[in-house]
C-alpha positions as CSV (number, residue, x, y, z in Angstrom):
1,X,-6.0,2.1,-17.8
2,X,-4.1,5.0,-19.7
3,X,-1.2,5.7,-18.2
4,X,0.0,8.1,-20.9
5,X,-0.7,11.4,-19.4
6,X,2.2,13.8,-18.5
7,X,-0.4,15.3,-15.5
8,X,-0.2,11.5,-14.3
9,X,3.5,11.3,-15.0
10,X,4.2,14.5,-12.6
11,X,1.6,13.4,-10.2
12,X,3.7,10.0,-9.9
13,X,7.0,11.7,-9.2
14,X,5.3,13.5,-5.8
15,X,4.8,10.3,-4.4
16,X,7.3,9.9,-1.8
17,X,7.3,6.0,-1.9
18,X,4.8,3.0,-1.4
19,X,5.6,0.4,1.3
20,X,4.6,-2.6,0.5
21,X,3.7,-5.2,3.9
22,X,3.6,-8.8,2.7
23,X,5.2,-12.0,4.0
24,X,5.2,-13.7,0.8
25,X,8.1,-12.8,-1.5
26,X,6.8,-13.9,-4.6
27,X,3.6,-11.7,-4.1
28,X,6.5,-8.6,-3.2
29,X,7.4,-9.4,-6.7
30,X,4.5,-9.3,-8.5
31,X,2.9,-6.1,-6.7
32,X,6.3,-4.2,-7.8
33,X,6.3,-5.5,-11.4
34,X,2.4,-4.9,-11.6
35,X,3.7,-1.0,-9.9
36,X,6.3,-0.9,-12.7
37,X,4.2,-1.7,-15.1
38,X,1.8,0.9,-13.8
39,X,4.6,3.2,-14.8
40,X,5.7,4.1,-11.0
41,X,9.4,3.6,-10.6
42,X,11.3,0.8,-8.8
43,X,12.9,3.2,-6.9
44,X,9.3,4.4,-5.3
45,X,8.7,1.0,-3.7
46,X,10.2,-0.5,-0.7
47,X,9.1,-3.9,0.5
48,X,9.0,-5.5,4.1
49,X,8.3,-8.8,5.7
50,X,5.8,-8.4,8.0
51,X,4.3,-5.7,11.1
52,X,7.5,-5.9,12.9
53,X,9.6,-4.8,9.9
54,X,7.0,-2.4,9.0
55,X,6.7,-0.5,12.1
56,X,10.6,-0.4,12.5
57,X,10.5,1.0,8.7
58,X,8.1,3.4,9.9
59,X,9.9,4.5,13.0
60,X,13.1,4.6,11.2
61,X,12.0,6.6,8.2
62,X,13.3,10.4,7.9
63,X,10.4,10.3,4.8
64,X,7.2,8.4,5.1
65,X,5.6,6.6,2.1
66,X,2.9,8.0,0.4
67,X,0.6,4.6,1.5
68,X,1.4,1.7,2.6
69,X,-0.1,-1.5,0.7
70,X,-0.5,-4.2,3.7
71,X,-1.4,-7.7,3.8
72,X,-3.2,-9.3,6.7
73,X,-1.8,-12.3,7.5
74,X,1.3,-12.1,8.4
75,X,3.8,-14.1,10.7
76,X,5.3,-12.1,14.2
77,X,2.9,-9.0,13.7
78,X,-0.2,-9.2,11.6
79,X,-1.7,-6.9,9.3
80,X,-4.2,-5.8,11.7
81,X,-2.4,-5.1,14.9
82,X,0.4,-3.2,12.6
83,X,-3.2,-1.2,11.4
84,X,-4.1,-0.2,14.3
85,X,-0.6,0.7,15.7
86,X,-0.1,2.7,12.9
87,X,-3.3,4.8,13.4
88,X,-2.6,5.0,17.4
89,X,0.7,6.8,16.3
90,X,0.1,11.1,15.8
91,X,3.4,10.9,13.3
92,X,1.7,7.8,11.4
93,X,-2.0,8.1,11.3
94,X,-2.1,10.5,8.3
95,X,-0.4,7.9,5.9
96,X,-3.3,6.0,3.7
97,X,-3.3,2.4,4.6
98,X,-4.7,0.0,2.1
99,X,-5.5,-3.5,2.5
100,X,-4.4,-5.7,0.2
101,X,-5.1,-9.1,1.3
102,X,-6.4,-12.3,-0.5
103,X,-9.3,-12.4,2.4
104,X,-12.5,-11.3,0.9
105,X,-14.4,-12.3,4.5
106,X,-17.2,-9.5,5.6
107,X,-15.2,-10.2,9.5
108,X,-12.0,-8.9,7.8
109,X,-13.2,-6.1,6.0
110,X,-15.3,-4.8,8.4
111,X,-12.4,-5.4,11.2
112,X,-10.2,-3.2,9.3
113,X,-12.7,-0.1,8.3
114,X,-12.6,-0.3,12.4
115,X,-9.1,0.1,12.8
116,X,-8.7,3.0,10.5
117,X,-7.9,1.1,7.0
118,X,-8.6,3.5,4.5
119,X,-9.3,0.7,1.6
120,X,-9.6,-2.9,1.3
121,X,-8.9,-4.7,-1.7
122,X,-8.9,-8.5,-2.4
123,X,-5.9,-9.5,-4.1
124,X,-6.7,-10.3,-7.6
125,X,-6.0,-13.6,-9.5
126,X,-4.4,-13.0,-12.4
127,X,-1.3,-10.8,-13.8
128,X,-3.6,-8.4,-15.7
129,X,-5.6,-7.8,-12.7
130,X,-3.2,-6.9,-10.9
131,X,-1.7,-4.4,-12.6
132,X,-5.5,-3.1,-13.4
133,X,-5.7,-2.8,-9.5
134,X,-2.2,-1.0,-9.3
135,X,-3.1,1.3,-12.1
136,X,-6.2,2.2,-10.2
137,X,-5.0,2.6,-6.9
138,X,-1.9,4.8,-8.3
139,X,-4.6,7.0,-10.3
140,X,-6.6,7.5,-7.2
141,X,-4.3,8.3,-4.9
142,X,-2.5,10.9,-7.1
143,X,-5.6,12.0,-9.6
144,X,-8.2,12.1,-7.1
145,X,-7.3,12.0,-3.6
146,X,-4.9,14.2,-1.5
147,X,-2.3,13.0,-0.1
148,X,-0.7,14.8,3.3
149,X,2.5,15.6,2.5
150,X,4.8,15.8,5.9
């Protein structure tokens, strides 16, 4: 992944934030180093606990994240009901919600296309990977995609 360009240099400044939804810390960790490393700035990622804190983040916001990464299985409010929650809500639906959950099952997958994810991704197993998958998620969203801007 080349992440030399200035074009993906500006493109990464428009993003408002990424919010990432996982329960495990040490995973929090790793998907804002892999970020980092990806060249998006710690100040562009905000982290939560779980659907509660998420959908308090959300409500609470005066600027909405650019996508939300979100895990699945979660203690107090899962992945899935915060999903759905999210796309119920007119001020929230627009925001590009992307699994990211270590759950490769069809059930899961096909449960969240249903609710309104907007990608699934398994969580990869190793360092590299991971920042591979950040890389490629950051160059879609900003190279390829459009993101609402609210």
């Amino acid at each position: 992944m080349d992440f030399k360009g200035a074009s993906y240099h500006r493109r990464l400044a428009s993003i408002s934030y990424v919010l990432v939804v996982d329960d495990d810390v040490d995973d929090q960790m790793l998907i804002c180093d892999a970020l980092s490393d990806s060249k998006l700035g710690n100040d562009k990622v905000k982290c939560v606990n779980d659907g509660e804190e998420l959908m308090v983040a959300l409500r609470e916001a005066k600027t909405l994240p650019s996508f939300i990464l979100l895990d699945l299985n979660m203690p107090k409010k899962d992945g899935r009901t915060a999903l759905l929650e999210i796309k119920q809500d007119q001020r929230l639906r627009h925001i590009p919600v992307i699994i990211f959950s270590t759950s490769s099952t069809q059930t899961d997958i096909k449960d969240c296309y249903f609710r309104g994810s907007n990608t699934y991704i398994t969580k990869p197993h190793s360092y590299k990977d991971l920042v591979d998958t950040m890389g490629d998620i950051l160059q879609y969203w900003t190279t390829r995609a459009q993101i609402a801007v609210v």
